[in-house]
C-alpha positions in Angstrom: 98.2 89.6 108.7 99.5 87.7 105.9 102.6 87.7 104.7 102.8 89.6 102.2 106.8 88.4 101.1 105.2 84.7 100.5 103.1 86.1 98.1 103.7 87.9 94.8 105.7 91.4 94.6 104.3 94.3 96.3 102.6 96.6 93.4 103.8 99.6 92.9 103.1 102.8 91.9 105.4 105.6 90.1 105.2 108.8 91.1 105.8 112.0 88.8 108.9 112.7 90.7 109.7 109.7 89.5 109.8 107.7 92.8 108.0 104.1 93.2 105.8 104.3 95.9 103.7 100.4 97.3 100.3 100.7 96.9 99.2 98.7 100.1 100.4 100.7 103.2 99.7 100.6 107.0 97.7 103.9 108.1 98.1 104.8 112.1 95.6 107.3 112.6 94.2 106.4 115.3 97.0 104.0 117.0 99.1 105.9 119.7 101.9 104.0 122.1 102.9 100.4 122.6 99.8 99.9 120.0 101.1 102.0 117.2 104.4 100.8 117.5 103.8 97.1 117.8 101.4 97.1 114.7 104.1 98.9 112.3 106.4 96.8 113.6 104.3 93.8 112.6 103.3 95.2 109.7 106.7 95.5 108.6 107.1 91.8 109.7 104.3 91.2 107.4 106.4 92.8 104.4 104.0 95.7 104.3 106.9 98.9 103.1 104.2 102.0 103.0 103.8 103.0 106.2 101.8 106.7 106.9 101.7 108.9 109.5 101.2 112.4 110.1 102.4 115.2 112.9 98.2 115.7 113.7 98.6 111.8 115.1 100.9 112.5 117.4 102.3 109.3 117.3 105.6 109.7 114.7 107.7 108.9 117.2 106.5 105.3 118.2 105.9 104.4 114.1 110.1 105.4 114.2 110.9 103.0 117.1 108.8 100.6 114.6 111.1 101.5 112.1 114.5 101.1 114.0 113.3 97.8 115.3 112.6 96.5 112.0 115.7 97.5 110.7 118.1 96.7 113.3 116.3 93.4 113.5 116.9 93.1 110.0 113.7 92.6 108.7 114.1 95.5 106.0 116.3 98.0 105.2 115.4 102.0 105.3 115.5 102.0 101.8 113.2 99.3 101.0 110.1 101.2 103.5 108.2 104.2 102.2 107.3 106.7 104.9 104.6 109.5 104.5 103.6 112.0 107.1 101.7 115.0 107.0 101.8 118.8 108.0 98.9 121.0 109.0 98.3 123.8 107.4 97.8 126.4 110.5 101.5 125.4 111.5 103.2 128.6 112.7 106.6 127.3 111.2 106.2 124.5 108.7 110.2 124.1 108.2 110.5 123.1 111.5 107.8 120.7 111.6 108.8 119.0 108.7 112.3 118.9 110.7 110.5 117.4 114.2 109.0 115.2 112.1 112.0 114.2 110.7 113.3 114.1 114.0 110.9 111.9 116.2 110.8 109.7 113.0 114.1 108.8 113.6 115.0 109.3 109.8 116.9 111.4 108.1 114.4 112.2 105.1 110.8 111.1 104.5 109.4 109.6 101.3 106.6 111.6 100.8 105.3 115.0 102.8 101.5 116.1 101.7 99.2 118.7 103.7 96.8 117.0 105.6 94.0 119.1 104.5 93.1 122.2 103.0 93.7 125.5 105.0 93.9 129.0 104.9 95.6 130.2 101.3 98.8 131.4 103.4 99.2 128.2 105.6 98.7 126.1 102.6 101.4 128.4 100.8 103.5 128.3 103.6 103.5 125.0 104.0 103.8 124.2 100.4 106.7 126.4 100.0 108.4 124.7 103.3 107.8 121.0 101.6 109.4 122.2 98.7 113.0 123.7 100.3 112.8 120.5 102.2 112.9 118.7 98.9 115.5 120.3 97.7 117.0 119.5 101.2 
């Protein structure tokens, strides 16, 4: 990976809530364990600050060890790093997923929260309405 601090600003993109979000971000799909967690950790090394995960990966927990590695080795501050995860829309209580995720991130909020794909109308309401009180959380 390059770095990306040597290089010009990260682009940006602003959001319509008003929120910048980079536009280059590490995905973990795939990645799971010492893996996941050593390649957000590097990409954070790297000056990557988008990093995306979602509860269906299973690994939010090892992208927040990333995340408190990076920080407490001062490499960037929590502020600085955009975090997005995703909920499923068959979740039998979305509030407390978007809590676990919370949780196992090892964050006390998260940038962005989307639905990771198209469901049933009520899961997709329920989970919709869930993102929104956690908004407003």
């Amino acid at each position: 990976m390059t770095n990306l601090s040597a290089k010009e600003p990260e682009k940006m993109v602003k959001l319509c809530s008003g929120y910048e979000m980079p536009t280059l971000g590490l995905g973990n799909w795939t990645l799971t364990g010492q893996v996941c967690e050593d390649a957000v950790y590097a990409a954070l090394k790297s000056g990557y600050r988008l990093i995306d995960t979602a509860k269906y990966y299973g690994n939010e927990s090892e992208v927040g060890k990333a995340i408190s590695r990076a920080i407490s080795d001062g490499i960037c501050k929590r502020e600085e790093i955009f975090i997005t995860t995703k909920l499923v829309p068959w979740s039998s209580n979305p509030d407390a997923d978007i809590d676990d995720s919370i949780r196992q991130l090892g964050l006390t909020y998260i940038d962005l929260c989307l639905l990771h794909q198209h469901g049933s109308s009520s899961g997709d309401d329920a989970v919709y309405k869930a993102m929104i009180r956690a908004a407003k959380d």
